[in-house]
N, C-alpha and C positions, 0 to 999 in steps of 0.2 A: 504494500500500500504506500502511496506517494502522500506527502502532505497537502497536497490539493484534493485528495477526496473525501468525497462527501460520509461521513459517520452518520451512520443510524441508530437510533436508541431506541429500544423495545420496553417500555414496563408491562411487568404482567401482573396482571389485576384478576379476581373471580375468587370464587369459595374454595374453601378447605379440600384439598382432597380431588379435584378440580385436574389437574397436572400440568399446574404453575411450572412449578422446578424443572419437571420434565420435561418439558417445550424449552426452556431456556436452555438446557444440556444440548436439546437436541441444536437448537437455534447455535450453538459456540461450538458443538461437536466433540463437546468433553464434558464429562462429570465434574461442574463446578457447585451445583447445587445440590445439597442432601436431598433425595428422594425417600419417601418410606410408603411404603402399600397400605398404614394404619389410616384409620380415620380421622384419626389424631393433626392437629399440626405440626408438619416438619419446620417449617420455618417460621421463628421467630421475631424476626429483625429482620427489615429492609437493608438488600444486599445486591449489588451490581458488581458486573466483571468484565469488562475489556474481554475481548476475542483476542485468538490470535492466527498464523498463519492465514488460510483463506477466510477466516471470520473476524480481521482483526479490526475491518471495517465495523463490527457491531459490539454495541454497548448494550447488557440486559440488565434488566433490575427487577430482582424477586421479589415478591412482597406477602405479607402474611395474609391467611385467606380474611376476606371482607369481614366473616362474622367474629373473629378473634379479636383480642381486648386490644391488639397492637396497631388496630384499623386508624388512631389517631395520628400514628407516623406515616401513613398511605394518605392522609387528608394533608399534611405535610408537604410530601414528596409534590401533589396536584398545585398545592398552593405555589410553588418554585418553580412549577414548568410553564 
């Protein structure tokens, strides 16, 4: 990637359980995000990661699912973009 292209940023937003993290692994092409098969939340805390080699164009940012008590740092993140 040159310094003149264009960077993409993906947040992913949706419920619990949902497969936030999962699309973002897939989106970078590596296990950056915990994934778990529980119904439970994996993620905690709003969390982004640079690509790299072929994806080094994209920026994702996880975020915990909607209905988890963390949905105020998700109202955060919107307020900034």
């Amino acid at each position: 990637m040159n310094n003149n292209s264009e960077k993409i940023c993906f947040v992913l937003f949706g419920e619990t359980g949902h497969g936030k993290s999962t699309l973002g692994n897939f989106l970078l092409g590596n296990n950056v995000f915990n994934v778990s098969a529980d119904v439970k939340s994996e993620t905690k805390v709003t969390f982004g990661r640079q690509g790299t080699g072929d994806s080094s164009d994209l920026f994702v940012i996880d975020t915990p699912g909607l209905q988890d008590r963390a949905y105020d740092s998700i109202n955060s993140i919107c307020k900034r973009a």
